[in-house]
N, C-alpha and C positions, 0 to 999 in steps of 0.2 A: 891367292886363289886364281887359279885358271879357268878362262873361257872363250870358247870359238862356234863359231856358227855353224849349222847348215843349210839354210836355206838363201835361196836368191838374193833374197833384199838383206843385208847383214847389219842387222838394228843391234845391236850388243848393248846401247843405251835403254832399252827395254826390259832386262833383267837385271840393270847396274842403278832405275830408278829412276829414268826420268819418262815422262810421263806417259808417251805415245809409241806405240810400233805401226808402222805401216804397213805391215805385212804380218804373219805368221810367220814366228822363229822358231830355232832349233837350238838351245842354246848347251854347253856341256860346260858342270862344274866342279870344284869338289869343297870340301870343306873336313872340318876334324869332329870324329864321330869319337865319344866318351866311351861308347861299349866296346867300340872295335878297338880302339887305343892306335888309332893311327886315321891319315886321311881318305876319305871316301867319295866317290864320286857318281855323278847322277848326269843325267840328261833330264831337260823339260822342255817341254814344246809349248808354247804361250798363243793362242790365237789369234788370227788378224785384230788391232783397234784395243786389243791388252793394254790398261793403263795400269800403272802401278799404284796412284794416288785415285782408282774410281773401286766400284764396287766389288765387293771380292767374288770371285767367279767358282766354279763347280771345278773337282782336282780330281783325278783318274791316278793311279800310280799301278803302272804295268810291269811285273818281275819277269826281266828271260830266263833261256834256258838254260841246260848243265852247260857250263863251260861256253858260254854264248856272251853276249856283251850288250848292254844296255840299249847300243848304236844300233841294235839290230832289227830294233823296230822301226826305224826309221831307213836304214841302208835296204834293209830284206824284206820288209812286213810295209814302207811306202806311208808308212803310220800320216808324217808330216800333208800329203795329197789326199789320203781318206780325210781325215777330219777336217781336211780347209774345205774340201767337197760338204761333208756333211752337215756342216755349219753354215755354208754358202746358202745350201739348198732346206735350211731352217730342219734337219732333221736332225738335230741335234744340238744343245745349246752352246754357245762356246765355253772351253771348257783347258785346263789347263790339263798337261798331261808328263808324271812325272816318272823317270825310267832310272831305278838306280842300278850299281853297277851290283851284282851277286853271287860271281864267280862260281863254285863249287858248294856250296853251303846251303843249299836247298832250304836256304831263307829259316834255318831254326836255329836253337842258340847251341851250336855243337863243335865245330870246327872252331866257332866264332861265333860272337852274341848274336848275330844278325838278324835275329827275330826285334831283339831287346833294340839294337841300333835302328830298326826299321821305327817301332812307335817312337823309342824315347828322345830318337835325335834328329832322325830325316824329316819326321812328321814336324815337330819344331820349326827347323831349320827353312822348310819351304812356306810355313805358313807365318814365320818371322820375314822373311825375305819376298814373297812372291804376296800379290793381292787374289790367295786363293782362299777358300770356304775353311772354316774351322768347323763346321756342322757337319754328324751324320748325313743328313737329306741332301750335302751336295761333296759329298767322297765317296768315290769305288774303289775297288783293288780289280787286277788281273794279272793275269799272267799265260804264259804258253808252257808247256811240258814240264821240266822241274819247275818253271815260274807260278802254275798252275797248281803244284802239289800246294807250294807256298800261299798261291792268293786264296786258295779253299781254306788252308789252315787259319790263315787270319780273317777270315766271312767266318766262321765258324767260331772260333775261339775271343772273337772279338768283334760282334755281330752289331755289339752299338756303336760302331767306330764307322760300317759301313754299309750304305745304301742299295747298291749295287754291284754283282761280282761278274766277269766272263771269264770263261775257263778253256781255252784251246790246247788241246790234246792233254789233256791235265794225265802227268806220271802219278798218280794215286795210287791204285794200287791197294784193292780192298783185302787180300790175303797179304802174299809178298812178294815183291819185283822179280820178272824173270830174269834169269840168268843174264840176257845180253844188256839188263837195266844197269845204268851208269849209278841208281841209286847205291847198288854193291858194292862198288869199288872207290867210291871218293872220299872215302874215310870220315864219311858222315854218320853214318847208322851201325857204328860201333866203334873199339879203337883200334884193333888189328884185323881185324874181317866182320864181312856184317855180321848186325846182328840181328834177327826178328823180333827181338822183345822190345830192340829200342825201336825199330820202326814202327811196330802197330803201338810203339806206347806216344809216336810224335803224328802216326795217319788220322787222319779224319775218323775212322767208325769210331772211336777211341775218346771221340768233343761233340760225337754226335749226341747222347743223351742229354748231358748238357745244354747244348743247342736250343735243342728242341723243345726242354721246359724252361726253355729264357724267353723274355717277353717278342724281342724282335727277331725278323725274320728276313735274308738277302735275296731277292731272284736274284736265279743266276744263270746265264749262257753257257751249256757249255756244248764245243763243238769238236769232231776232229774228222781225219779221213777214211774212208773204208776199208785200205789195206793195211794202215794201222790196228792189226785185230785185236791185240790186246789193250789198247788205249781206248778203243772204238766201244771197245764192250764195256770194258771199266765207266768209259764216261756215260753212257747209256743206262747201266747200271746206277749210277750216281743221281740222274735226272730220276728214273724212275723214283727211286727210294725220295726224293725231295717230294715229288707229285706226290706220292701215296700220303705224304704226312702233311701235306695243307702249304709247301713252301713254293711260292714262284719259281719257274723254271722255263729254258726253252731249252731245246735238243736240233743241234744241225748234224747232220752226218753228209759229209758229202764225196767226192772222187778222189782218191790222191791217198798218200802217208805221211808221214812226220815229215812231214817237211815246210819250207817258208811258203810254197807254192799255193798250199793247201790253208795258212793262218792269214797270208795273205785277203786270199779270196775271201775268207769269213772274216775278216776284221770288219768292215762298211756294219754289216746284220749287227755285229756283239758290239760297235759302241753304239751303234741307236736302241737297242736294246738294253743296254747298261748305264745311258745317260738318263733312259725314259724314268729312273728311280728318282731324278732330281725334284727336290719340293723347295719349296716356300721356308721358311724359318718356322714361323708360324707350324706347320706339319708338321715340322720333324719333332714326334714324342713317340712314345710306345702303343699309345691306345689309339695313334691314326694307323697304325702300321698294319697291314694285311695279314691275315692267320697264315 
C-alpha cells in the first residue's frame, strides 16, 4: 500500500493508527477493490485532532470529474484550507473527507463495477480503516460535473445510505447530453456509440419515482456558473423539481462556467450546507427524517 501526504505538517502516522494528528492531513492510498479486480486508489483528508482509537467522526465522499483526478479537490478545489477554515470557525463539524479515484466511468457499473466497488468495497474499506461514521446521519456524497451525475445517482438510489448530497455543476442531464458532453464518447452509455436508452435508463428521472415513495429523503446543494447554460438550467431544473415534491434543497448560481474557479468559490456554502444534515445516532431513523 502507498501513501504520501499533502499538507504541511506530514503526520502519515494518522492514517497508519496511531493515535493523534497535529494538524489536518491529506493522506493518498490504495488498496484491492473485488469489483474492479485490480487496485484502487482514493485520497482522504482527516481533520485537525483525528484520532484513530477516539470517536468515529462524520465521512463526506466527493467523486470528480470526466477524466479529472481525485487530487483535484485538493490541488484545484483548496478543498484541504476550506474545511480547516470551516471547522476552525465551528461551521462545520470535523469531518473526514474521502476522494476516490474514478476515471472515465461515471461512477456506474458499465465500463467497470464502479457503482458496485463504491458501496461494496471503498465503503468497507475506509470505515474498516479510518475512525469514521458507519451511520446514515453522519455520511454525505458529492461530487462536481460527471462526479455529480454519480453523487445524485447514489442520493437517489441509495437514499438510506446518505444524509446529505452537494452537487456542483452536476452533468445530469434530464433529456440527453449535448453533443460537446464527454458523456458521448467515453464508452460508457453504450458499447460502440452512445446510446439513449442506456443513459436515461442509468439518469436520475429514471430513480426518481422510486425516491420519492421511499421513506427518506437527502437535501441537497446544488450549484454551478451562469455561462455554464446547459448545466445551469439542468441544475435549476433539478432543484426546482425536489422543492415542488417536499425534498430539501438549496440552489446557488453564481459568475463563471465549468470551471475549478467557479467550484471552488462554492465549496465553503455546499459543505456547511451538507455537513448541517449531521445527527446524533439516536436521530438517524426514517420517522425523524424531514418530508
Amino acid at each position: 500500500m502507498r501513501a504520501f501526504l499533502h499538507s504541511a505538517l506530514l503526520v502519515l502516522c494518522a492514517a497508519a493508527g496511531a493515535p493523534t494528528a497535529l494538524a489536518s492531513t491529506v493522506v493518498s492510498r490504495s488498496f484491492h477493490s473485488s469489483a474492479l479486480g485490480r487496485d484502487w486508489a482514493y485520497t482522504i483528508y482527516l481533520p485537525t485532532g483525528y484520532r484513530a482509537d477516539a470517536a468515529r467522526i462524520p465521512v463526506l465522499y466527493l467523486l470528480h470529474g470526466n477524466n479529472g483526478d481525485a487530487n483535484d479537490w485538493i490541488t484545484q478545489g483548496r478543498l484541504q484550507t476550506t474545511a480547516d477554515t470551516l471547522i476552525e470557525h465551528k461551521d462545520m463539524p470535523p469531518v473526514a473527507i474521502v476522494m476516490p479515484q474514478g476515471g472515465t466511468d461515471w461512477y456506474v457499473d458499465r465500463k467497470e463495477k464502479m457503482e458496485t466497488a463504491f458501496f461494496d468495497d471503498l465503503l468497507p474499506e475506509i470505515e474498516t480503516h479510518y475512525a469514521v461514521s458507519t451511520q446514515r446521519g453522519a455520511r454525505m456524497i458529492g461530487g462536481v460535473s460527471m462526479g455529480g451525475f454519480g453523487a445524485l445517482r447514489y442520493a437517489i438510489t441509495q437514499p438510506e445510505r446518505f444524509c446529505g448530497a452537494l452537487l456542483l455543476s452536476p452533468a445530469i442531464y434530464a433529456n440527453e447530453p449535448p453533443r460537446g458532453s464527454a458523456a458521448r464518447r467515453v464508452g460508457v452509455f453504450g458499447e460502440r456509440q452512445f446510446d439513449p436508452r442506456v443513459w436515461h435508463e442509468l439518469n436520475y428521472p429514471a430513480q426518481w419515482e422510486r425516491y420519492l415513495s421511499g421513506p427518506y429523503r437527502v437535501p441537497m446543494f446544488i450549484a454551478a456558473g451562469d455561462d455554464d447554460l446547459t448545466i445551469q438550467a439542468e441544475a435549476s431544473s433539478l432543484y426546482t423539481h425536489l422543492r415542488m415534491a417536499g425534498n430539501p434543497a438549496a440552489l446557488r448560481i453564481i459568475d463563471g462556467g465549468h470551471t475549478w474557479d467557479v467550484w471552488r468559490a462554492l465549496l465553503p456554502a455546499a459543505l456547511k450546507y451538507t455537513l448541517a444534515c449531521v445527527k446524533p445516532p439516536a436521530d438517524d431513523h426514517p420517522s425523524n427524517q424531514r418530508p
